[in-house]
N, CA, C and O atoms as CSV, one atom per row, in Angstrom:
chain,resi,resn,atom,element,x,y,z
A,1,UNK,N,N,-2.148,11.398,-3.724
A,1,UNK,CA,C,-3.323,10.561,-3.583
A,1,UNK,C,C,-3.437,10.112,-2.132
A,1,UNK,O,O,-2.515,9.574,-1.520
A,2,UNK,N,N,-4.823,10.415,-1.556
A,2,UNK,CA,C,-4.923,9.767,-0.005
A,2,UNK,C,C,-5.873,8.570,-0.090
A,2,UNK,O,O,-6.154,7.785,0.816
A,3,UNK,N,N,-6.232,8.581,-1.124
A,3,UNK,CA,C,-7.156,6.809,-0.778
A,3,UNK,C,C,-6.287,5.352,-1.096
A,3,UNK,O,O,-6.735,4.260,-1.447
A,4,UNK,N,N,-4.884,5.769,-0.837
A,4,UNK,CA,C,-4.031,3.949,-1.526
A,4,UNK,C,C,-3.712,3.860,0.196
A,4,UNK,O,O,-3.688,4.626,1.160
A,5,UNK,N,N,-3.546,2.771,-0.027
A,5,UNK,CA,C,-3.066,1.599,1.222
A,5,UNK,C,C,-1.908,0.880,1.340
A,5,UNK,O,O,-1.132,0.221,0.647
A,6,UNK,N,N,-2.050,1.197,2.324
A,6,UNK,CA,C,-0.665,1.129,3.268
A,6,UNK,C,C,0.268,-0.275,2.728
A,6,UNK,O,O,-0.492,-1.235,2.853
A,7,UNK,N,N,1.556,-0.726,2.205
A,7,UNK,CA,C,1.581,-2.004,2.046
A,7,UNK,C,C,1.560,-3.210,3.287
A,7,UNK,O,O,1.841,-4.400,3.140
A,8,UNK,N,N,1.153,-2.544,4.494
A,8,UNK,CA,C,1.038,-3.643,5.571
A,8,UNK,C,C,-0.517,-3.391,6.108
A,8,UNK,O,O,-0.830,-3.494,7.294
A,9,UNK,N,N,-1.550,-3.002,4.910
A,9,UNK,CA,C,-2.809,-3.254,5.438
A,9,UNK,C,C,-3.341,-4.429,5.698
A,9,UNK,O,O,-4.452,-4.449,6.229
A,10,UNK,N,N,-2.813,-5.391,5.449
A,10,UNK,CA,C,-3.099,-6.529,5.681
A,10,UNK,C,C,-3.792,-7.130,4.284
A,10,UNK,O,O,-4.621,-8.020,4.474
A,11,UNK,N,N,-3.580,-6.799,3.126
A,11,UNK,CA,C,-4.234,-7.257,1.583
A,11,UNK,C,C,-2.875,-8.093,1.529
A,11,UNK,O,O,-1.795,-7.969,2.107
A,12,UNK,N,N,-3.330,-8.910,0.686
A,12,UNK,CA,C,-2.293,-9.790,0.030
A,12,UNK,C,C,-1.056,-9.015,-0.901
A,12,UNK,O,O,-1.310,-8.352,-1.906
A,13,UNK,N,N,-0.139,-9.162,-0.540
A,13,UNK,CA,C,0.967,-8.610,-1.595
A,13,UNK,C,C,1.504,-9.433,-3.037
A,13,UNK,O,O,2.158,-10.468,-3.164
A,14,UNK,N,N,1.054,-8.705,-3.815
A,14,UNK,CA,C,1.376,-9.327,-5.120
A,14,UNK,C,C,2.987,-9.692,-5.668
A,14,UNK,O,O,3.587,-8.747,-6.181
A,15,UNK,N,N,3.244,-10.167,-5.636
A,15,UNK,CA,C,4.648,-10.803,-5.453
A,15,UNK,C,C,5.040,-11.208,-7.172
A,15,UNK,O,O,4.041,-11.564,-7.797
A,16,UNK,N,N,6.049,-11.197,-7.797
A,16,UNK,CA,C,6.322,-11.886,-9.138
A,16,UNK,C,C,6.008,-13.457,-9.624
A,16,UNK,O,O,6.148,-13.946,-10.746
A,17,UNK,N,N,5.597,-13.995,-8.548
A,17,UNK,CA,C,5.573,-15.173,-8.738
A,17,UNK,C,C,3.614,-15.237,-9.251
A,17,UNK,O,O,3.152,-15.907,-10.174
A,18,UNK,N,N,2.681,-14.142,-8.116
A,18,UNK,CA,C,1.270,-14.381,-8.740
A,18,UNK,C,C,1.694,-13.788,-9.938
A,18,UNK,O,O,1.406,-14.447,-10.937
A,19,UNK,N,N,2.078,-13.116,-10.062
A,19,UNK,CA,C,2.243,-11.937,-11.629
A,19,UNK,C,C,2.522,-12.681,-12.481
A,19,UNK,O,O,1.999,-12.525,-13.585
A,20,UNK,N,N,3.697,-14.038,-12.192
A,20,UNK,CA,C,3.510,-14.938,-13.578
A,20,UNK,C,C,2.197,-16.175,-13.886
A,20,UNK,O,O,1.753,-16.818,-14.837
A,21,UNK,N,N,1.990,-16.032,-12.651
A,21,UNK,CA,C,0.769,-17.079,-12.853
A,21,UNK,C,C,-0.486,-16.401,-13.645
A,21,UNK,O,O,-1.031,-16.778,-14.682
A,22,UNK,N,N,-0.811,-15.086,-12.675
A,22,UNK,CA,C,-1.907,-14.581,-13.207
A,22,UNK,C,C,-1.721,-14.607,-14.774
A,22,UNK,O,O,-2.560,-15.123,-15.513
A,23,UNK,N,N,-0.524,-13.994,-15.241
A,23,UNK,CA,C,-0.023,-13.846,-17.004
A,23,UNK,C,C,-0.671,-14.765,-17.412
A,23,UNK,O,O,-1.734,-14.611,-18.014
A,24,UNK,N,N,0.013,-16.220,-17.078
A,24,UNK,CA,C,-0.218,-17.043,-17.895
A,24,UNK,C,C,-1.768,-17.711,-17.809
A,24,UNK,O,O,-1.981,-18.573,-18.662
A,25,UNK,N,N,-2.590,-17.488,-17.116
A,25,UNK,CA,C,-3.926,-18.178,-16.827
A,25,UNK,C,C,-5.034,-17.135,-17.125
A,25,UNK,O,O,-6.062,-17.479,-17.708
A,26,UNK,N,N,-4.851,-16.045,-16.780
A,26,UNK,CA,C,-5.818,-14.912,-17.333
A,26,UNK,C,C,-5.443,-14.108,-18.538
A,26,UNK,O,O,-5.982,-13.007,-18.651
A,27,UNK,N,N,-4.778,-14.416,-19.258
A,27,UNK,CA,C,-4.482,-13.616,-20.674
A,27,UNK,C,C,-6.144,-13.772,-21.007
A,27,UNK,O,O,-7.094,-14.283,-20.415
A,28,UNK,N,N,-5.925,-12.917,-22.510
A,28,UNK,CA,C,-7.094,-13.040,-23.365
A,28,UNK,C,C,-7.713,-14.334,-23.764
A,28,UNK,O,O,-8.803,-14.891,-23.631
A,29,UNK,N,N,-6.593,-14.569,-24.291
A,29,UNK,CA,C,-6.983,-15.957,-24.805
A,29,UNK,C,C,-6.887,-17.405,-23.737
A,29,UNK,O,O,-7.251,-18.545,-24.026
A,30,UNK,N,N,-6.489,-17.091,-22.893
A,30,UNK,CA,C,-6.980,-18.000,-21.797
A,30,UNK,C,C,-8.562,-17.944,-21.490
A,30,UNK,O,O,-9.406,-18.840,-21.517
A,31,UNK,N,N,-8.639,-16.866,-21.253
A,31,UNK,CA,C,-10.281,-16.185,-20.761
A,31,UNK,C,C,-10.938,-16.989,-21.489
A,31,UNK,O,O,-11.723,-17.843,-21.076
A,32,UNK,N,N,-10.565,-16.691,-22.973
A,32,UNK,CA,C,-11.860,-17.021,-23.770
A,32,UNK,C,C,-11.770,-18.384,-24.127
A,32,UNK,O,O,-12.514,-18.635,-25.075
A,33,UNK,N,N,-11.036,-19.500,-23.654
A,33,UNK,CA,C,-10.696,-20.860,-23.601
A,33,UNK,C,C,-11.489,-21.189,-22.439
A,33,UNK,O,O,-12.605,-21.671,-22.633
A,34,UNK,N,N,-11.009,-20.967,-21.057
A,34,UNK,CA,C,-11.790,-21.394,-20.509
A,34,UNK,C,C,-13.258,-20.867,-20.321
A,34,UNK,O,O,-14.104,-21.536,-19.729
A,35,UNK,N,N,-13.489,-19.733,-20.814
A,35,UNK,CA,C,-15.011,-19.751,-21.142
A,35,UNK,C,C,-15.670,-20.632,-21.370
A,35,UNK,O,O,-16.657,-20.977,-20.720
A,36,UNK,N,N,-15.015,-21.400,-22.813
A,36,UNK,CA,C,-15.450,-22.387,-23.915
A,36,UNK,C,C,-15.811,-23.641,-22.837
A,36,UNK,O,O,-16.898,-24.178,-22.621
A,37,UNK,N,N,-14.811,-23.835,-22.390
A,37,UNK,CA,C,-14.356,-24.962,-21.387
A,37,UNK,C,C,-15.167,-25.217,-20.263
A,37,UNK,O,O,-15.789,-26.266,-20.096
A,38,UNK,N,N,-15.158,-24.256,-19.491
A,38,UNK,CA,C,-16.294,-24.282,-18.510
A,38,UNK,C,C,-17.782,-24.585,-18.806
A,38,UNK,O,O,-18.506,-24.968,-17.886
A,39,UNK,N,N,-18.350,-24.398,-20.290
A,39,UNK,CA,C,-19.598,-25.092,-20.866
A,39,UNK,C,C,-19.292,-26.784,-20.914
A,39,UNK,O,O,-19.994,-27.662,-20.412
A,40,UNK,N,N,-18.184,-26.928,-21.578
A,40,UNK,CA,C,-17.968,-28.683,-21.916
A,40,UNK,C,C,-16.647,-28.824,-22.129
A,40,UNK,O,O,-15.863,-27.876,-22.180
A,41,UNK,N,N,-16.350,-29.995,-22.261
A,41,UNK,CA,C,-14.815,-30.044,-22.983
A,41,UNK,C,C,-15.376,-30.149,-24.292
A,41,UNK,O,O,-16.549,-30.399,-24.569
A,42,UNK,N,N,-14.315,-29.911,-25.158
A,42,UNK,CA,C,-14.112,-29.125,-26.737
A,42,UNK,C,C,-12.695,-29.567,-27.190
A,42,UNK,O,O,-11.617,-29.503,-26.600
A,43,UNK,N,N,-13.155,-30.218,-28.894
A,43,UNK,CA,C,-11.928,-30.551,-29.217
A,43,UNK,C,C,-10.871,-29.062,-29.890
A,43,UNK,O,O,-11.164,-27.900,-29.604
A,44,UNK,N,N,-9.896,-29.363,-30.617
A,44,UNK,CA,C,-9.358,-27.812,-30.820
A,44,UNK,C,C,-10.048,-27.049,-31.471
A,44,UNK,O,O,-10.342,-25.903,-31.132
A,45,UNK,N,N,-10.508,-27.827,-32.875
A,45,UNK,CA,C,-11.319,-27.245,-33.730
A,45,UNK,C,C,-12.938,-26.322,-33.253
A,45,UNK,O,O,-13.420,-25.201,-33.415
A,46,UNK,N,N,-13.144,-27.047,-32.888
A,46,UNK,CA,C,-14.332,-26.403,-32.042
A,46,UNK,C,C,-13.995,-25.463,-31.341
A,46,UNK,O,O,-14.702,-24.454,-31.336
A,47,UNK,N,N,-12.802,-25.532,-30.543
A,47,UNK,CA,C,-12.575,-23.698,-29.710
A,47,UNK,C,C,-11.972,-23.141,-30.750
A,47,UNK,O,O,-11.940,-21.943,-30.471
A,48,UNK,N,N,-11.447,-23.311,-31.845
A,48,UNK,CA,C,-11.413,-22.365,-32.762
A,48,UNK,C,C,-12.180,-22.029,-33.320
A,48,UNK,O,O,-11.686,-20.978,-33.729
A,49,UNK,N,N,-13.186,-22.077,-33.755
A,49,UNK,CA,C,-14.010,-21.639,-34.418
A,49,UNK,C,C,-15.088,-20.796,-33.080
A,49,UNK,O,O,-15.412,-19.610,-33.007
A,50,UNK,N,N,-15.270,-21.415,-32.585
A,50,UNK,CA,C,-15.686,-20.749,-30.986
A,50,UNK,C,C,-15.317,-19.314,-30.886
A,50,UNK,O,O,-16.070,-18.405,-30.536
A,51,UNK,N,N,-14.018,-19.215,-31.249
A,51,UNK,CA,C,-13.244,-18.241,-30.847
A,51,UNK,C,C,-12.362,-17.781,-32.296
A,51,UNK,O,O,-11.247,-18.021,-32.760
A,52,UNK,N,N,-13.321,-17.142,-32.612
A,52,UNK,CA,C,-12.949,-16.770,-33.793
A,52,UNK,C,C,-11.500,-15.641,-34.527
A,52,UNK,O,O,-10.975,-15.558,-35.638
A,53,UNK,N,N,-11.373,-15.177,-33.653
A,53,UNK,CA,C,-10.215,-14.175,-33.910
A,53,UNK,C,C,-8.623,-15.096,-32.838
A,53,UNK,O,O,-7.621,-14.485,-32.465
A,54,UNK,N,N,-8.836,-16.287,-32.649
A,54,UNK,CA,C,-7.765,-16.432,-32.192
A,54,UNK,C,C,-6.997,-17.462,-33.155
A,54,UNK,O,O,-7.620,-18.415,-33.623
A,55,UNK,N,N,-5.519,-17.245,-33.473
A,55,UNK,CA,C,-4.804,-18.257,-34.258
A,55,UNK,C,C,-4.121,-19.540,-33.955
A,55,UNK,O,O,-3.540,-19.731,-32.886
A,56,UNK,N,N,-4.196,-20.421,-34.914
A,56,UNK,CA,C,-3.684,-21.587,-34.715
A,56,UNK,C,C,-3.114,-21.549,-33.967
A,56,UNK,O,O,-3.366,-22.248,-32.985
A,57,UNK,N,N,-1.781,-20.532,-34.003
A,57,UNK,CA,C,-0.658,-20.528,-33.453
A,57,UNK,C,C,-0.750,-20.487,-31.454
A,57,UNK,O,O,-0.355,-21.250,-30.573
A,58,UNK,N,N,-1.554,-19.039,-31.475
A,58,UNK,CA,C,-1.905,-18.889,-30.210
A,58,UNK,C,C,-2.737,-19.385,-29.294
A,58,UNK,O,O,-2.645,-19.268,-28.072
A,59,UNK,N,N,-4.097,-20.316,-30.327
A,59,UNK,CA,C,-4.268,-21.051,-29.344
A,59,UNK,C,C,-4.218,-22.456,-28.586
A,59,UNK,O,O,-4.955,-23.074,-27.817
A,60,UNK,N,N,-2.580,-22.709,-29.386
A,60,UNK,CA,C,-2.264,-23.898,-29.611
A,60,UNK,C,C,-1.003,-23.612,-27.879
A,60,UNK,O,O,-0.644,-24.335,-26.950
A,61,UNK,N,N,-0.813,-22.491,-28.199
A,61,UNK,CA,C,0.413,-21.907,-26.803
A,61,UNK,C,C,-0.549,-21.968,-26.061
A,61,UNK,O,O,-0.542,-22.798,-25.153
A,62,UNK,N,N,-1.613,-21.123,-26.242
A,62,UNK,CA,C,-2.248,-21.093,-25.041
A,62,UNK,C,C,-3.151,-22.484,-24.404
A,62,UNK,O,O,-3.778,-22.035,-23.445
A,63,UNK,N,N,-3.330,-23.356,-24.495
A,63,UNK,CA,C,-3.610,-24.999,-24.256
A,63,UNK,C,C,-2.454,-25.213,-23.330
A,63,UNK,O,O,-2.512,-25.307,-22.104
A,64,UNK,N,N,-1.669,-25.261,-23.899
A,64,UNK,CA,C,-0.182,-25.766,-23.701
A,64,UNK,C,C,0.178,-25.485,-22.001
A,64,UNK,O,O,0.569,-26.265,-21.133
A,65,UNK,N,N,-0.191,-23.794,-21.953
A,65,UNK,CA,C,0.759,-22.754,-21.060
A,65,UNK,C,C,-0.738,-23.173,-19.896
A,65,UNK,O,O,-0.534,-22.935,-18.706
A,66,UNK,N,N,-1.947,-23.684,-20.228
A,66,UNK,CA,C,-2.682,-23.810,-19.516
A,66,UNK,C,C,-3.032,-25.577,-18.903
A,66,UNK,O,O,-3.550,-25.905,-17.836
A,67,UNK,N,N,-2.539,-26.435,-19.997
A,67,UNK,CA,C,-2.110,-27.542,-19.457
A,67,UNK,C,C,-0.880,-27.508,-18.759
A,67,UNK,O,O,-0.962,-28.477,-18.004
A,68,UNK,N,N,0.037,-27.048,-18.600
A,68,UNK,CA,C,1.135,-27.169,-17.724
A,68,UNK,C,C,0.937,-26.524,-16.652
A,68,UNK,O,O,1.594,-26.905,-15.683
A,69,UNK,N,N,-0.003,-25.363,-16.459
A,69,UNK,CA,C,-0.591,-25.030,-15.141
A,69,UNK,C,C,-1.898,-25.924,-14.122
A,69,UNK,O,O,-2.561,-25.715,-13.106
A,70,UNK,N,N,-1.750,-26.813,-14.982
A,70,UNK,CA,C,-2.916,-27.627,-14.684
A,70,UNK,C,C,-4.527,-27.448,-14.632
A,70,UNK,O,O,-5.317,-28.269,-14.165
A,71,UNK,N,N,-4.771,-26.476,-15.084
A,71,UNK,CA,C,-6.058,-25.802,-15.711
A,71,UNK,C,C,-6.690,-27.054,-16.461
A,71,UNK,O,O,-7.397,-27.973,-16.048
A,72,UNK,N,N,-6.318,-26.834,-17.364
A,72,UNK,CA,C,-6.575,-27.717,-18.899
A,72,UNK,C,C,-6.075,-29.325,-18.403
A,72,UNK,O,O,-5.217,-29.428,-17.527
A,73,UNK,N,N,-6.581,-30.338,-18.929
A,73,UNK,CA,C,-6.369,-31.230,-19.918
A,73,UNK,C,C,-6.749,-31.676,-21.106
A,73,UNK,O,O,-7.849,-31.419,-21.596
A,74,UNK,N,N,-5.636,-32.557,-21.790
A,74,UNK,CA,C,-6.508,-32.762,-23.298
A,74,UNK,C,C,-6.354,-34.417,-22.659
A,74,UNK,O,O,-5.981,-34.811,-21.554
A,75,UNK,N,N,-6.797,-35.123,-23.827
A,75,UNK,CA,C,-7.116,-36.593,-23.766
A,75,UNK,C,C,-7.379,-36.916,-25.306
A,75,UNK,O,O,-8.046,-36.313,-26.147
A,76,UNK,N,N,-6.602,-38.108,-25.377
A,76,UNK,CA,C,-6.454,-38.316,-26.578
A,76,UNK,C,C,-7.442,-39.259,-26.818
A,76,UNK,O,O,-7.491,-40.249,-26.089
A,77,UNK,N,N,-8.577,-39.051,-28.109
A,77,UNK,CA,C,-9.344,-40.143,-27.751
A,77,UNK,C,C,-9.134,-40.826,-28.903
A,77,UNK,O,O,-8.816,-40.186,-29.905
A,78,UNK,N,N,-9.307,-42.545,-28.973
A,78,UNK,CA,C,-9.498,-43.400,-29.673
A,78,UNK,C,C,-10.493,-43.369,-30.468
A,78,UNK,O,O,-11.609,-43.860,-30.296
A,79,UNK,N,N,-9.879,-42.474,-31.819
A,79,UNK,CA,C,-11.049,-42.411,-32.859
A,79,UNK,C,C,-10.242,-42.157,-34.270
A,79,UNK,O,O,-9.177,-41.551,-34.386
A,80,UNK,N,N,-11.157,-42.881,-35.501
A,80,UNK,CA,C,-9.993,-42.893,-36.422
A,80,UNK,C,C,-10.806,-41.514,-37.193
A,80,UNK,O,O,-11.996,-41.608,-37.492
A,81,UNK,N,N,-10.143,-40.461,-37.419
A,81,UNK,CA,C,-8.703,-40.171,-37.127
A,81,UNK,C,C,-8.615,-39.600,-35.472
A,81,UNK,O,O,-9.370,-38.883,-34.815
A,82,UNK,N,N,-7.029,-40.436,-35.087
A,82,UNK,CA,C,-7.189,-39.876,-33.828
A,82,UNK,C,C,-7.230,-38.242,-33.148
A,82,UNK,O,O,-6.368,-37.436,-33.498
A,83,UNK,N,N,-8.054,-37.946,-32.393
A,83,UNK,CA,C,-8.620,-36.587,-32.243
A,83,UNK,C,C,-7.757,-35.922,-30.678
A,83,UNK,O,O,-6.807,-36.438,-30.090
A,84,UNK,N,N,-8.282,-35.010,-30.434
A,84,UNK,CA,C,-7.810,-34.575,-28.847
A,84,UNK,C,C,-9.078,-33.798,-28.422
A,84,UNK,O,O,-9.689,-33.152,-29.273
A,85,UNK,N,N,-9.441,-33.832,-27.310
A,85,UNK,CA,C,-10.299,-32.940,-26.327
A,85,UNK,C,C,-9.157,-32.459,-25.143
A,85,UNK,O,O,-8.081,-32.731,-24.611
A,86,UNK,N,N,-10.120,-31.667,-25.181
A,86,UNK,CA,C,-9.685,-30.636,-23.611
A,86,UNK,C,C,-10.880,-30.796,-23.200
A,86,UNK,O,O,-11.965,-31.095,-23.700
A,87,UNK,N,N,-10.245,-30.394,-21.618
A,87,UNK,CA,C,-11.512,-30.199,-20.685
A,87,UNK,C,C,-10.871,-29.122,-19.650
A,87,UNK,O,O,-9.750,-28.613,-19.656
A,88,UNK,N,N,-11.834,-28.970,-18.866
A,88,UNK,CA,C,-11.691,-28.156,-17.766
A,88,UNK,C,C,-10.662,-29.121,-16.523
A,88,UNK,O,O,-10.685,-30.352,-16.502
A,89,UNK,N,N,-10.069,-28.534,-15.853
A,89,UNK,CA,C,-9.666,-29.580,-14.266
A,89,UNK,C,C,-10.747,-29.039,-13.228
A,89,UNK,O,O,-11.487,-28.069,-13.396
A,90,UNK,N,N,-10.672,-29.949,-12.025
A,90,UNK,CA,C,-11.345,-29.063,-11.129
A,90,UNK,C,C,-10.007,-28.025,-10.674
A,90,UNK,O,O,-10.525,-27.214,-9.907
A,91,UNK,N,N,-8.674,-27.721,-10.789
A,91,UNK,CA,C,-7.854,-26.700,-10.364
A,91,UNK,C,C,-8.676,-25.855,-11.349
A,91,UNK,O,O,-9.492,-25.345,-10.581
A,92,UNK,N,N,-8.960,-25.401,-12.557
A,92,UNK,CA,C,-9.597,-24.874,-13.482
A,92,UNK,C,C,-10.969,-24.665,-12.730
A,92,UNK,O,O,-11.355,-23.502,-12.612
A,93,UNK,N,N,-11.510,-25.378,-12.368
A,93,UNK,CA,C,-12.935,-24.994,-11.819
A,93,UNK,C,C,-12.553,-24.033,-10.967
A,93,UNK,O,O,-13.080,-22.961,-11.263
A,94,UNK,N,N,-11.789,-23.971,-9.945
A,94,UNK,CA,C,-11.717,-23.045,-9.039
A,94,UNK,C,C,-11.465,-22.005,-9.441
A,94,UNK,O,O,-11.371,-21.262,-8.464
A,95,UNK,N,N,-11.215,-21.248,-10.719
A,95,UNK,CA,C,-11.004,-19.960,-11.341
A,95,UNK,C,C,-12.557,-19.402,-11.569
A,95,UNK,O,O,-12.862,-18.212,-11.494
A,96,UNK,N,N,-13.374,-20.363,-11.827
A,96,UNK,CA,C,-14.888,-19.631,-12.386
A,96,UNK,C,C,-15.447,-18.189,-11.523
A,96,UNK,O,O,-15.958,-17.281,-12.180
A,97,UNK,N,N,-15.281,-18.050,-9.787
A,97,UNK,CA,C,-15.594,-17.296,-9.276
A,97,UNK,C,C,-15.407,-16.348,-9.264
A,97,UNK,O,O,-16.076,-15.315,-9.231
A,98,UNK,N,N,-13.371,-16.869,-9.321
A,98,UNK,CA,C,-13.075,-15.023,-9.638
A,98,UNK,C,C,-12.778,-14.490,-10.583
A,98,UNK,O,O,-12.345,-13.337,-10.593
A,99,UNK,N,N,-12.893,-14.998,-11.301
A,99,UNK,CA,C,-13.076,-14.500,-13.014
A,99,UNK,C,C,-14.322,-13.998,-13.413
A,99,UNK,O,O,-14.649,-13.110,-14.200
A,100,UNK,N,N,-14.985,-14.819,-12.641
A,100,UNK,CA,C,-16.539,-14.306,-12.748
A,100,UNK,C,C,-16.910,-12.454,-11.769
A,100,UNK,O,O,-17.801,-11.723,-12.201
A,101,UNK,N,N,-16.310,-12.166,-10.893
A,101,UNK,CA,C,-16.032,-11.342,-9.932
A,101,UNK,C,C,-15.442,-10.204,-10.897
A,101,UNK,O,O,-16.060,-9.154,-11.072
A,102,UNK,N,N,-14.262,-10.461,-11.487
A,102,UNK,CA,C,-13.566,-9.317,-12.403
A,102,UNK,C,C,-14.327,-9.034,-13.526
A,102,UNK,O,O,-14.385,-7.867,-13.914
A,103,UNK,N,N,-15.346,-10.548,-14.531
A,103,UNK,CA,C,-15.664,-9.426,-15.075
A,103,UNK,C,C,-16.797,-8.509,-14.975
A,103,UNK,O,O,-17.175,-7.600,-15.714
A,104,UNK,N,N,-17.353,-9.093,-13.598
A,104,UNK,CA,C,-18.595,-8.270,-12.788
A,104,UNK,C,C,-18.313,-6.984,-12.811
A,104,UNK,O,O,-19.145,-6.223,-13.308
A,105,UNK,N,N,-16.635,-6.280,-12.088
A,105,UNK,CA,C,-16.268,-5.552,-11.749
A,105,UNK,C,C,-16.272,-4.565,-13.386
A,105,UNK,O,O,-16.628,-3.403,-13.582
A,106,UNK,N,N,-15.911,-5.246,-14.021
A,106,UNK,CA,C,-16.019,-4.567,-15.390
A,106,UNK,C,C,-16.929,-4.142,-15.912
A,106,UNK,O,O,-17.185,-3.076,-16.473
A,107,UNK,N,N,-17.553,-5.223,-15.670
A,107,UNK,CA,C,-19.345,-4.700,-16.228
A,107,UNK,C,C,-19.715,-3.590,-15.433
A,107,UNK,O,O,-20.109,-2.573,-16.003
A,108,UNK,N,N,-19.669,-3.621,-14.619
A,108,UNK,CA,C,-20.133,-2.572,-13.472
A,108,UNK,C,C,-19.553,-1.279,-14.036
A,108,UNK,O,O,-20.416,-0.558,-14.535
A,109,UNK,N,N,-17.897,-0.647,-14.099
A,109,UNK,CA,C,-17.446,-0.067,-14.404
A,109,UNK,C,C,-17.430,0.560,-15.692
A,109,UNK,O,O,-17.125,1.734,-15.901
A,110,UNK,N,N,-17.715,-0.141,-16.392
A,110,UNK,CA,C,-17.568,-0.273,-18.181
A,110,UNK,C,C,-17.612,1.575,-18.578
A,110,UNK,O,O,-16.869,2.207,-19.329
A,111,UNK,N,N,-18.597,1.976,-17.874
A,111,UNK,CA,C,-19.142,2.894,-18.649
A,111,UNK,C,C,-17.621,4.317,-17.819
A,111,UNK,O,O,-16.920,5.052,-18.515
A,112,UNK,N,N,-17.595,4.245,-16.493
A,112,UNK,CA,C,-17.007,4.969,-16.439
A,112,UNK,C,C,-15.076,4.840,-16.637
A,112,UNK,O,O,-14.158,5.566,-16.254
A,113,UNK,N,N,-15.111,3.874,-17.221
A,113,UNK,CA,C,-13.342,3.406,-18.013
A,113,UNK,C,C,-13.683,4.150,-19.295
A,113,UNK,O,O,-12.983,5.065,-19.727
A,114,UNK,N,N,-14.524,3.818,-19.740
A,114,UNK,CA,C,-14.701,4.805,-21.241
A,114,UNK,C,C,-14.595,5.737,-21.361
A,114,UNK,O,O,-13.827,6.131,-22.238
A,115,UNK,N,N,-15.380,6.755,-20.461
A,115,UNK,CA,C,-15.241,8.261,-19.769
A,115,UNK,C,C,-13.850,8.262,-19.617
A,115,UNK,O,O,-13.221,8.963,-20.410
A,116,UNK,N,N,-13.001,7.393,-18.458
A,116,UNK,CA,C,-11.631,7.958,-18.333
A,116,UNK,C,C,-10.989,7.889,-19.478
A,116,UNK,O,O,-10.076,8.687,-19.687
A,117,UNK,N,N,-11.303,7.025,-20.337
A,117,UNK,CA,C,-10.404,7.111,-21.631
A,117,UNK,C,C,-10.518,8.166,-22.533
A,117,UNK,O,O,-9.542,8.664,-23.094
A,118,UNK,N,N,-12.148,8.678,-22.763
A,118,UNK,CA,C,-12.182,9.574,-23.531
A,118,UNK,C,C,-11.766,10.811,-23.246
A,118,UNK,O,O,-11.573,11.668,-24.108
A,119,UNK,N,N,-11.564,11.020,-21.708
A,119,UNK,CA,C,-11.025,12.198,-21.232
A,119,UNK,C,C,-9.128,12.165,-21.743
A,119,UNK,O,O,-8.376,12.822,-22.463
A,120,UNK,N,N,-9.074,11.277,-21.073
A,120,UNK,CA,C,-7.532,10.899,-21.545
A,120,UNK,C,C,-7.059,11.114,-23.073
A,120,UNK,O,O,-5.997,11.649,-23.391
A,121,UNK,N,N,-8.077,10.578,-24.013
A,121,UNK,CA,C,-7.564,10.301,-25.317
A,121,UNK,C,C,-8.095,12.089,-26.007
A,121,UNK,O,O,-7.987,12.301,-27.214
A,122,UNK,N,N,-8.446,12.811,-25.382
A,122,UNK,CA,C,-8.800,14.075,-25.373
A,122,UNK,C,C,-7.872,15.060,-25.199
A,122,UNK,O,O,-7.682,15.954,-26.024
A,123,UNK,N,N,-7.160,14.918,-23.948
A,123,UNK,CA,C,-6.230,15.367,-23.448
A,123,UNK,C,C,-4.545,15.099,-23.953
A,123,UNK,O,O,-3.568,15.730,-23.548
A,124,UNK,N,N,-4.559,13.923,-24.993
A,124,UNK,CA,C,-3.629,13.685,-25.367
A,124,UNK,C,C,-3.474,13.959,-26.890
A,124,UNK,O,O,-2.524,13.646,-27.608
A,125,UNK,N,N,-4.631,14.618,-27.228
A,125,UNK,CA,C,-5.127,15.160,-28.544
A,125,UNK,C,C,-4.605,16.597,-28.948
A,125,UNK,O,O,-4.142,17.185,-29.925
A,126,UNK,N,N,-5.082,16.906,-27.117
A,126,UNK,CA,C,-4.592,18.523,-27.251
A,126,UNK,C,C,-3.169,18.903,-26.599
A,126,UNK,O,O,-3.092,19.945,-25.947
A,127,UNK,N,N,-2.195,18.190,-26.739
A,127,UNK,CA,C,-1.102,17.868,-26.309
A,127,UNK,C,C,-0.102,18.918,-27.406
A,127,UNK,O,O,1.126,18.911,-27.317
């Protein structure tokens, strides 16, 4: 391949440390949390149902793994029965752009990832 770059082109080098961040803040179910999030804050119930294919379980980790990155907060509010909201942070705000950017890049692409797949899943047919 002659179109990859050099590792001292001067791009940022991805190091293990973005690799765990990115993990934990852009998973799936992050995405589709702060989707939710970026409209309003939302108590749990409401991003569950929001988000329909995700489980108690996971999107109870995923809150969690995104409040400790400081993305998320919840807030407990004074209501009988007592409830929780999340919200967005502004550290969380600062993700909208480039999240917004990737899934531009996707959209854009969409059609020819499909092509590579179907070529691929073709080729691994006739294997």
């Amino acid at each position: 391949m002659t179109d990859t770059y050099p590792a001292d082109s001067g791009g940022l080098a991805v190091t293990p440390a973005h690799r765990e961040l990115l993990d934990q803040v852009l998973d799936k179910w992050s995405l589709a949390v702060l989707d939710q999030l970026c409209e309003r804050p939302s108590r749990f119930n409401h991003l569950r149902r929001a988000i329909p294919a995700v489980t108690q379980k996971s999107l109870t980790a995923t809150l969690r793994r995104l409040e400790r990155n400081g993305i998320v907060e919840r807030e407990l509010l004074s209501t009988r029965p007592v409830a929780v909201e999340y919200r967005i942070t502004p550290l969380g705000k600062t993700l909208r752009h480039p999240v917004d950017v990737l899934v531009g890049w996707a959209e854009t692409n969409r059609a020819a990832i499909e092509d590579a797949r179907a070529r691929f899943d073709a080729e691994q047919d006739g294997v």
